[in-house]
PDB file with SEQRES, HELIX, SHEET and CRYST1 records, atoms N, CA, C and O in Angstrom:
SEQRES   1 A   63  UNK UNK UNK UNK UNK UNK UNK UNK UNK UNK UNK UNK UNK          
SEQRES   2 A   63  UNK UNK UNK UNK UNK UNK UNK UNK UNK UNK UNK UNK UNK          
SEQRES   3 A   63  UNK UNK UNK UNK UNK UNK UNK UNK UNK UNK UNK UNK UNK          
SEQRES   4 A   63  UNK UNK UNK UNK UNK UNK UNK UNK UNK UNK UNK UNK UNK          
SEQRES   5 A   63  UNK UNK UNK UNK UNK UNK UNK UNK UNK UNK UNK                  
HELIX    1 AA1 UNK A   21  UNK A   23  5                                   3    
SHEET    1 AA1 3 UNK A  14  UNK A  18  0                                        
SHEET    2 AA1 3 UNK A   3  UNK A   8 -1                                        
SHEET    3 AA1 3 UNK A  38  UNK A  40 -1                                        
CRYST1    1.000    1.000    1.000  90.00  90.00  90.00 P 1           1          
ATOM      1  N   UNK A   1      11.410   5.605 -11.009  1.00  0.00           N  
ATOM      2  CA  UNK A   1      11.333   5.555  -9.557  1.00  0.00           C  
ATOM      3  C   UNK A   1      11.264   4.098  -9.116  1.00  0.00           C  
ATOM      4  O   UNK A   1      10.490   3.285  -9.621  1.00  0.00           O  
ATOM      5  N   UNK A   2      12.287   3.775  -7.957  1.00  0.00           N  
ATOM      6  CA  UNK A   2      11.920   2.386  -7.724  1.00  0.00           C  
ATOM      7  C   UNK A   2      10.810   2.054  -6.901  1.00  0.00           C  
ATOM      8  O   UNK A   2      10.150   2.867  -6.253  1.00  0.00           O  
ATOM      9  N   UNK A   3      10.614   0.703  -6.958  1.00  0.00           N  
ATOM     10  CA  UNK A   3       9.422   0.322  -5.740  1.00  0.00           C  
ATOM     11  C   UNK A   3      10.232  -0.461  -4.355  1.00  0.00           C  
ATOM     12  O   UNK A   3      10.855  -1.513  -4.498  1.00  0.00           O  
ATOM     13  N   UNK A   4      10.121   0.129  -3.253  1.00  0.00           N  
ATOM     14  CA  UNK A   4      10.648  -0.791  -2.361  1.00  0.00           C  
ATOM     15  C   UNK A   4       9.748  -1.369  -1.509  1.00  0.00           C  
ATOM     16  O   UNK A   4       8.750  -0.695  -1.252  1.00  0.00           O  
ATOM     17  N   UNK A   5       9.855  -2.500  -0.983  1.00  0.00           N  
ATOM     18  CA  UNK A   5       9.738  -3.416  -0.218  1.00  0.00           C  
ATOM     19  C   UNK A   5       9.530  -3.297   1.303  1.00  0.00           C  
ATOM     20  O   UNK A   5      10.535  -3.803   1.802  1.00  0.00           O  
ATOM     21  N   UNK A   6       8.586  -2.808   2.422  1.00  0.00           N  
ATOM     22  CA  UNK A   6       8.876  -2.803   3.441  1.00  0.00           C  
ATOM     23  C   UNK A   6       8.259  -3.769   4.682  1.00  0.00           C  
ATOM     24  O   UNK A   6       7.269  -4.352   4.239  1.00  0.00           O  
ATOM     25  N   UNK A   7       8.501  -4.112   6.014  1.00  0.00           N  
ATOM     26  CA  UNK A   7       7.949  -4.751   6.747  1.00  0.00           C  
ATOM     27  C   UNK A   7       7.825  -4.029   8.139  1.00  0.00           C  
ATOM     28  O   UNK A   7       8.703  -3.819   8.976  1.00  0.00           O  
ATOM     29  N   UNK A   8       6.394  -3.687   8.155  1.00  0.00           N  
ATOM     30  CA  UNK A   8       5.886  -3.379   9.630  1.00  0.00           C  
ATOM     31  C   UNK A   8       6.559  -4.040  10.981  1.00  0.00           C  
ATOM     32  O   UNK A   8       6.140  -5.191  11.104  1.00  0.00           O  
ATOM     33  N   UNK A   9       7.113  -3.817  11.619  1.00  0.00           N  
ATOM     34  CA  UNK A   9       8.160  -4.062  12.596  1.00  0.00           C  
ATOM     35  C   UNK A   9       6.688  -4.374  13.571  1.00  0.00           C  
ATOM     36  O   UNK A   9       6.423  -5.569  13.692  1.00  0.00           O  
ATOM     37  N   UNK A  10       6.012  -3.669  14.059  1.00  0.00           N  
ATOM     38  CA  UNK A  10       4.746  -3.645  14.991  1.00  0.00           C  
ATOM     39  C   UNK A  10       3.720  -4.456  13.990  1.00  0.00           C  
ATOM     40  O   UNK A  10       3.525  -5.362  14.799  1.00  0.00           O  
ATOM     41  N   UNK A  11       3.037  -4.780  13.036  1.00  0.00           N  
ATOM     42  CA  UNK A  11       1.873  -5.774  13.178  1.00  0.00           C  
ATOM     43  C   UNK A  11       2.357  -6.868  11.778  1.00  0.00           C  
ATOM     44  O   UNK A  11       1.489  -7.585  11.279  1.00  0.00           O  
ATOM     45  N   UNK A  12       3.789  -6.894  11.241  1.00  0.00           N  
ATOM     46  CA  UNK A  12       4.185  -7.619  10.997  1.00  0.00           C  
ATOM     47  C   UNK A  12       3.903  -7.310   8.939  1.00  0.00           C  
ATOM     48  O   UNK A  12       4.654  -7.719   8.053  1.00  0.00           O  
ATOM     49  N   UNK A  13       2.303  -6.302   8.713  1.00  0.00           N  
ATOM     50  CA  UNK A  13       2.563  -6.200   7.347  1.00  0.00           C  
ATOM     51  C   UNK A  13       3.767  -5.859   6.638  1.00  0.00           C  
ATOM     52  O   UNK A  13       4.807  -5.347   7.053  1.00  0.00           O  
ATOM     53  N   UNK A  14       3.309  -6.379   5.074  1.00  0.00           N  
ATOM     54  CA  UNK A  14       4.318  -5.955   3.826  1.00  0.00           C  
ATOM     55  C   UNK A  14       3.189  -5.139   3.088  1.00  0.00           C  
ATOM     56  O   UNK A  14       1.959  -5.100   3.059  1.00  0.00           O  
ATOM     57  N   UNK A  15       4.428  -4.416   2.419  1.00  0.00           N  
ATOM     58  CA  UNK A  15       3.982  -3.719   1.326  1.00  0.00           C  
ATOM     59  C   UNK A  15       4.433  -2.821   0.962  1.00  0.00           C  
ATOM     60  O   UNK A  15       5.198  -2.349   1.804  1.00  0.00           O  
ATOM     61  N   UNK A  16       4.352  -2.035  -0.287  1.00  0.00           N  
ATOM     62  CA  UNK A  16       5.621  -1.438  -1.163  1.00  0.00           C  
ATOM     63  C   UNK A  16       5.490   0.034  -1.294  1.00  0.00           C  
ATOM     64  O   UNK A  16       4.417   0.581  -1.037  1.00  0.00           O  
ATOM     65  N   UNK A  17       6.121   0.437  -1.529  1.00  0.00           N  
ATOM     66  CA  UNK A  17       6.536   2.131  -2.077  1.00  0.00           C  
ATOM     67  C   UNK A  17       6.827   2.419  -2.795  1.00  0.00           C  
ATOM     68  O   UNK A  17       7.790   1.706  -3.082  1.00  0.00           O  
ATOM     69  N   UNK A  18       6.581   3.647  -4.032  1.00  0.00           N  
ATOM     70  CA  UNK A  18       6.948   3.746  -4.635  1.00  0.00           C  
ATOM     71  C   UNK A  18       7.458   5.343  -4.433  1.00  0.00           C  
ATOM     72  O   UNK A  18       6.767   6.362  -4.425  1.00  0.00           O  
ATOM     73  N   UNK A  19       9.147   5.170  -4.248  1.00  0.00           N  
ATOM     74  CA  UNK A  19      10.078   6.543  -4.018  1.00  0.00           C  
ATOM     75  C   UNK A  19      10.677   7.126  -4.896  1.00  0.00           C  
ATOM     76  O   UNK A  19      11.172   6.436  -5.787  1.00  0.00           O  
ATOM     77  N   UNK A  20      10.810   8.383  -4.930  1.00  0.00           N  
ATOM     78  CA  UNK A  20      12.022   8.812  -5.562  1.00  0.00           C  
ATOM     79  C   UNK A  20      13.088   9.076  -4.994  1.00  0.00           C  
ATOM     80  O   UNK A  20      13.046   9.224  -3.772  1.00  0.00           O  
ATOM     81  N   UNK A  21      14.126   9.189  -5.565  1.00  0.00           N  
ATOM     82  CA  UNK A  21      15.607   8.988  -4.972  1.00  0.00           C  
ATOM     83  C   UNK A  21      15.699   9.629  -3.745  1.00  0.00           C  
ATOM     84  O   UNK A  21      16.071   9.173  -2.664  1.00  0.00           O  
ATOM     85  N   UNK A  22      15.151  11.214  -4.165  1.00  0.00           N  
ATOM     86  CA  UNK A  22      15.695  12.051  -3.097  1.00  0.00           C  
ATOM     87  C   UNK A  22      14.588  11.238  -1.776  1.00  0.00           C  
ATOM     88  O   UNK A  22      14.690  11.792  -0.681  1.00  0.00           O  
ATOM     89  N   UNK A  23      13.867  10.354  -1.813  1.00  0.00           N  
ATOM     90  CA  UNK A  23      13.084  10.424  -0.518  1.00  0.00           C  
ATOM     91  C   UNK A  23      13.501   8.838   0.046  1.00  0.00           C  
ATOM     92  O   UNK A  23      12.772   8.312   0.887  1.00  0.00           O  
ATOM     93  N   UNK A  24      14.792   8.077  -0.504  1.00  0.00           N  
ATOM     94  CA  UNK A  24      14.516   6.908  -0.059  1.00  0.00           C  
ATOM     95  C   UNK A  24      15.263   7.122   1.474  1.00  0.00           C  
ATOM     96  O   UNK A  24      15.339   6.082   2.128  1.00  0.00           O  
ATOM     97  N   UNK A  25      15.768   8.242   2.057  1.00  0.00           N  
ATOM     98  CA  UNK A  25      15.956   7.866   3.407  1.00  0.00           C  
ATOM     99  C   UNK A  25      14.711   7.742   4.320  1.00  0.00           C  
ATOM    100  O   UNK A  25      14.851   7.040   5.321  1.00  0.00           O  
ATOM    101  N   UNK A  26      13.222   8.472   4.056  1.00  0.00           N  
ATOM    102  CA  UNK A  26      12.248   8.435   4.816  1.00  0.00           C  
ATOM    103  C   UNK A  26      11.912   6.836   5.000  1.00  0.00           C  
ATOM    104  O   UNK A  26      12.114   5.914   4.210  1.00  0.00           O  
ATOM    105  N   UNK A  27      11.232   6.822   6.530  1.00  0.00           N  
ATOM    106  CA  UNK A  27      10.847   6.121   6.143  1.00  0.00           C  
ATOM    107  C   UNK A  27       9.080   5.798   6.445  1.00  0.00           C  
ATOM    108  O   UNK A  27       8.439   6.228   7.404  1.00  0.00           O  
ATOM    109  N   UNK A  28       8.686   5.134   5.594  1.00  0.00           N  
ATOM    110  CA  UNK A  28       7.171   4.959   5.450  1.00  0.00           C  
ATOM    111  C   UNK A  28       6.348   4.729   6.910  1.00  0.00           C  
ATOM    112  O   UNK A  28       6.670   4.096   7.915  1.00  0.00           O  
ATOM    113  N   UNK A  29       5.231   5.466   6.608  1.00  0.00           N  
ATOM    114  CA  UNK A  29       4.268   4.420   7.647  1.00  0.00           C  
ATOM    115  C   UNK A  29       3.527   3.522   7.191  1.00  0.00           C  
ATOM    116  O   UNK A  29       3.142   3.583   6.023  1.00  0.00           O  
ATOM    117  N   UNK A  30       3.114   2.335   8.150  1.00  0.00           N  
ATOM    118  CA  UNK A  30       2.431   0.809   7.740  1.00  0.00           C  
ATOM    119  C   UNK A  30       0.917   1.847   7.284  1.00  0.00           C  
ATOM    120  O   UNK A  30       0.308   2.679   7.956  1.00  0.00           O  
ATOM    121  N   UNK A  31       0.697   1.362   5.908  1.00  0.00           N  
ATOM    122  CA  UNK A  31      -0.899   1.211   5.613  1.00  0.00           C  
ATOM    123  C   UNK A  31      -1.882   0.556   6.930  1.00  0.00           C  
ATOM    124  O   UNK A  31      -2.946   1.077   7.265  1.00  0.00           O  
ATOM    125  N   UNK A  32      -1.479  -0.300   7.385  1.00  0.00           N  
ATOM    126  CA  UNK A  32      -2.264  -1.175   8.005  1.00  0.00           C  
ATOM    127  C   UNK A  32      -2.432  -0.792   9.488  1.00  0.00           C  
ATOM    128  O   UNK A  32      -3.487  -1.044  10.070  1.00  0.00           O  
ATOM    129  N   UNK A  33      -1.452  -0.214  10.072  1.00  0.00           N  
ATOM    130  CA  UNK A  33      -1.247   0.480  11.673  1.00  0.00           C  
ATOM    131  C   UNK A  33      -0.778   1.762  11.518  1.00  0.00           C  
ATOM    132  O   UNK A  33      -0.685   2.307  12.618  1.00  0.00           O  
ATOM    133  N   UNK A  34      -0.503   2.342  10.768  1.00  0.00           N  
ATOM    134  CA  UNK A  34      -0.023   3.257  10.641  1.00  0.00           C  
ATOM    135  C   UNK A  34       1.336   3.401  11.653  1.00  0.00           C  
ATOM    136  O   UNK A  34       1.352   4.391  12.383  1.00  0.00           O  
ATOM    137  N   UNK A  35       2.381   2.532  11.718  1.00  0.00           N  
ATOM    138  CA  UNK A  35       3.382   2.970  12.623  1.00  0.00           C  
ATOM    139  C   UNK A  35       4.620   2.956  11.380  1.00  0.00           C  
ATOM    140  O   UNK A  35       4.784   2.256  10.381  1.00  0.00           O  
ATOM    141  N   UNK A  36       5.246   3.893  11.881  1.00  0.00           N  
ATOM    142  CA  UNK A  36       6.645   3.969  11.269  1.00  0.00           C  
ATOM    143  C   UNK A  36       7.652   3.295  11.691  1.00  0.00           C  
ATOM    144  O   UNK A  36       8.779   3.656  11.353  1.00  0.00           O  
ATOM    145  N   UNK A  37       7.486   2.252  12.460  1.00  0.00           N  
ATOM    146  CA  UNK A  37       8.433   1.252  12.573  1.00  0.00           C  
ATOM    147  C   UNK A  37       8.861   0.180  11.756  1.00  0.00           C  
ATOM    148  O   UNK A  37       8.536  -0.976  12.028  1.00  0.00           O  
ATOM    149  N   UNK A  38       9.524   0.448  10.828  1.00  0.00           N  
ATOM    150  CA  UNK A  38       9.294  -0.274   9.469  1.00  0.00           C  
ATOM    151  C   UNK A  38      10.921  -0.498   8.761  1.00  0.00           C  
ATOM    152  O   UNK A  38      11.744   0.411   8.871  1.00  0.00           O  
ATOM    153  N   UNK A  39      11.171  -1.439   8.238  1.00  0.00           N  
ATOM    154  CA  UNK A  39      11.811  -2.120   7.998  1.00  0.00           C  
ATOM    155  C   UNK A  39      12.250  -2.343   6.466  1.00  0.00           C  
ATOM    156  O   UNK A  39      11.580  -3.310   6.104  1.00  0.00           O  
ATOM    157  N   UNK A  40      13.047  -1.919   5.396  1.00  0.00           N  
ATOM    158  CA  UNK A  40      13.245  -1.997   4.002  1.00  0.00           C  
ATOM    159  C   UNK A  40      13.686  -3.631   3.413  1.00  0.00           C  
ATOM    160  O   UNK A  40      14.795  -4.007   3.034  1.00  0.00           O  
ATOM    161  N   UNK A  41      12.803  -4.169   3.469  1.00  0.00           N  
ATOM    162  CA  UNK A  41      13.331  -5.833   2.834  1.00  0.00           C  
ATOM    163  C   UNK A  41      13.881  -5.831   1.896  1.00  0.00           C  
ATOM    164  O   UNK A  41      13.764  -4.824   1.199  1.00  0.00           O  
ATOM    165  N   UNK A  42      14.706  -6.892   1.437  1.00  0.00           N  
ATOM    166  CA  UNK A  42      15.369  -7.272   0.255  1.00  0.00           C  
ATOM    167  C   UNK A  42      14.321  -7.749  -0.652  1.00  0.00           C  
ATOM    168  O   UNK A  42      13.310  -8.407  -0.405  1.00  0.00           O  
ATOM    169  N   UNK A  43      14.769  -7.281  -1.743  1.00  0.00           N  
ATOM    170  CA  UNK A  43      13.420  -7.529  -2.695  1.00  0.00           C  
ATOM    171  C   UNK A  43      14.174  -8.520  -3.836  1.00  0.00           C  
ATOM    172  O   UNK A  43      15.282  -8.464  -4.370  1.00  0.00           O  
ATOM    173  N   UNK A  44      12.870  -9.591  -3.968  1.00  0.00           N  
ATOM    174  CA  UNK A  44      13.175 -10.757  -4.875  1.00  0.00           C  
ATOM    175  C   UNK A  44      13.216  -9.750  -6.837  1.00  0.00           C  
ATOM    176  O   UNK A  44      12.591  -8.802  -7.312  1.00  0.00           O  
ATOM    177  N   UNK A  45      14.335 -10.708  -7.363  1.00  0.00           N  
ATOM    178  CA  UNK A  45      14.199  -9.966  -8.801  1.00  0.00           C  
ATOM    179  C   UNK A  45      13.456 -11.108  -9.599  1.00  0.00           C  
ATOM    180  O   UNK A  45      13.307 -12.160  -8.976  1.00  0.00           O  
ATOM    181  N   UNK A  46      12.934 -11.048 -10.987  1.00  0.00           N  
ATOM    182  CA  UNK A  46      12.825 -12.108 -11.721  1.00  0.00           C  
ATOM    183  C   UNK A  46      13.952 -12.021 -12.711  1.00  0.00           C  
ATOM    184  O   UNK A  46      14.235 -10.994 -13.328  1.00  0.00           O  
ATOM    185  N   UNK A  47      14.568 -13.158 -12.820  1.00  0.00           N  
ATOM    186  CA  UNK A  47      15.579 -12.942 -13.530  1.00  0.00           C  
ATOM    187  C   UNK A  47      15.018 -13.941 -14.202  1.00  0.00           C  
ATOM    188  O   UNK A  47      14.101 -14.573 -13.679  1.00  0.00           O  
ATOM    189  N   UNK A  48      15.661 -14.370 -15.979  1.00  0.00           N  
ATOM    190  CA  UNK A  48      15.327 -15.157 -16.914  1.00  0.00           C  
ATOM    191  C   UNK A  48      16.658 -15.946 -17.300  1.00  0.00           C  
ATOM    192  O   UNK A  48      17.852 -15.707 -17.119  1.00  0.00           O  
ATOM    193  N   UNK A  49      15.759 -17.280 -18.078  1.00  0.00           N  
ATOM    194  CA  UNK A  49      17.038 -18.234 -18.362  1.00  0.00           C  
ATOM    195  C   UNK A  49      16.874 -17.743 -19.616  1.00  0.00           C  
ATOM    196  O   UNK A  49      15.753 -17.457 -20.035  1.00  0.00           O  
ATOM    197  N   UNK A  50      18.169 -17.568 -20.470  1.00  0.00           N  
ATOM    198  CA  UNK A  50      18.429 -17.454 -21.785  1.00  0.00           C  
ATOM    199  C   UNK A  50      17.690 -19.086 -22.610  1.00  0.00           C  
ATOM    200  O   UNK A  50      17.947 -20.220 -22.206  1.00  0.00           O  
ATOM    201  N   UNK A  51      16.883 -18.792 -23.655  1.00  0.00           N  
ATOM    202  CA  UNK A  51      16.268 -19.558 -24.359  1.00  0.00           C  
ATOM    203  C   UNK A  51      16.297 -19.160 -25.909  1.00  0.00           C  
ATOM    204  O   UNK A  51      16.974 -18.227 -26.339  1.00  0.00           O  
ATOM    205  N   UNK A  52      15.573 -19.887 -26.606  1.00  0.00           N  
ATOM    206  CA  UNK A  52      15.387 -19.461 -28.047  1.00  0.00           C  
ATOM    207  C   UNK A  52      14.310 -18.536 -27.696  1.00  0.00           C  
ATOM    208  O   UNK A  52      13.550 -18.540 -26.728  1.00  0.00           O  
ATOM    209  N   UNK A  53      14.432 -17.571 -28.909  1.00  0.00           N  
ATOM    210  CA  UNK A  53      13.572 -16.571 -29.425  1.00  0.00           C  
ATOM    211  C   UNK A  53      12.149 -16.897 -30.115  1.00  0.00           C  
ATOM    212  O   UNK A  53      11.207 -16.105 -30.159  1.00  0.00           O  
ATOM    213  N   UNK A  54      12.162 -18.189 -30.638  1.00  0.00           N  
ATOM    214  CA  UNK A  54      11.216 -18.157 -31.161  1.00  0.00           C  
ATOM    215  C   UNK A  54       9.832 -18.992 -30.384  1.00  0.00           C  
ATOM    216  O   UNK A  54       8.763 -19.229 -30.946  1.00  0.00           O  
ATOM    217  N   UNK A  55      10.045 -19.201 -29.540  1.00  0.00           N  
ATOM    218  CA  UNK A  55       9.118 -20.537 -28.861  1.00  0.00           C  
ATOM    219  C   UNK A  55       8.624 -19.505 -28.021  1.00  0.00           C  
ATOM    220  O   UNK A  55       8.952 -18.323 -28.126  1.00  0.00           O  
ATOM    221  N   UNK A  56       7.448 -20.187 -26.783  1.00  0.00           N  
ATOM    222  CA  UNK A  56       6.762 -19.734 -25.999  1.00  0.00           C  
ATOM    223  C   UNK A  56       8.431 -19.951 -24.515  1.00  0.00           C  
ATOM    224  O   UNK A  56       9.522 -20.508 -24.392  1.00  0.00           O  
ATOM    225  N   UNK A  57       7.498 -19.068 -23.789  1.00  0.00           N  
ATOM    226  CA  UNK A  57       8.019 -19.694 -22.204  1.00  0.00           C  
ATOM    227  C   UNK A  57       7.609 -20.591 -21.898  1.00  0.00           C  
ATOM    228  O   UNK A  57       8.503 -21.368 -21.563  1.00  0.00           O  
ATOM    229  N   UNK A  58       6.355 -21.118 -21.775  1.00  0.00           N  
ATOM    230  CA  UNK A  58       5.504 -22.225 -21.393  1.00  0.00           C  
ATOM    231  C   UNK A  58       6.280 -23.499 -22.095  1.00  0.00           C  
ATOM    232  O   UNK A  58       6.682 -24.527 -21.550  1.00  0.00           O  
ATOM    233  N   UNK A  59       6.378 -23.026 -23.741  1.00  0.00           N  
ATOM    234  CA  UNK A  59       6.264 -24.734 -23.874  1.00  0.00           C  
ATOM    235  C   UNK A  59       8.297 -24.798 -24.537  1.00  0.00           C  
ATOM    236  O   UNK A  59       8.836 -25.707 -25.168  1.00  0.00           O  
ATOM    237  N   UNK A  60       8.761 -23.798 -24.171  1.00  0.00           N  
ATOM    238  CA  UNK A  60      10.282 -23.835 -24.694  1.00  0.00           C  
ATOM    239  C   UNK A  60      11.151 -25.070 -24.185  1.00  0.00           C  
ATOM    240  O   UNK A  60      11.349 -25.499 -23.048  1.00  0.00           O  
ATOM    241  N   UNK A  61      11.613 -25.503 -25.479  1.00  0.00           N  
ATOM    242  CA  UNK A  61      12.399 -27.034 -25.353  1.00  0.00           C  
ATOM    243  C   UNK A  61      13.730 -26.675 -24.595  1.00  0.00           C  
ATOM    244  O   UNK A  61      14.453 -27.507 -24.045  1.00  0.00           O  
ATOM    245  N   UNK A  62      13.960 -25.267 -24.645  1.00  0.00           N  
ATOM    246  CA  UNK A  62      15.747 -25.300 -23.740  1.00  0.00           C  
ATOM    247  C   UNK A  62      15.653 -24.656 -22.452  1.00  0.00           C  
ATOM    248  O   UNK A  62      16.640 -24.307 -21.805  1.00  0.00           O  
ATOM    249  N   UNK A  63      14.141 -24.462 -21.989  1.00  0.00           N  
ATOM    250  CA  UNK A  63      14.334 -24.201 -20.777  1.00  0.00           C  
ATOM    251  C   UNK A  63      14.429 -25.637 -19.830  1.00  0.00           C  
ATOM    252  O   UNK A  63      14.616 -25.564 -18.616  1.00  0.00           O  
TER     253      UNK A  63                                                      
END                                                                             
């Protein structure tokens, strides 16, 4: 199930959901105001740089 991303249109919070497919047309109410005026943000990914296998992340010489 993914997690999405939303923004309170009325008091401006974020915060996430976790949907299943069939429910991603609903849409949420704010935790915080409870309004359903709410907004699905683009959600940041972490993506990785290809490095050696054997080193840390922290201290890797080819990042």
């Amino acid at each position: 199930m993914p997690i999405y991303e939303f923004q309170c249109k009325k008091c401006r919070n974020e915060f996430e959901v976790l949907f299943r497919s069939s429910d991603e047309k609903l849409k949420p109410a704010c935790p915080v105001c409870k309004s359903k005026n709410t907004r699905k943000m683009m959600s940041a990914f972490a993506g990785g740089k290809s490095g050696c296998t054997s080193c840390a992340a922290t201290s890797c010489s080819t990042t």
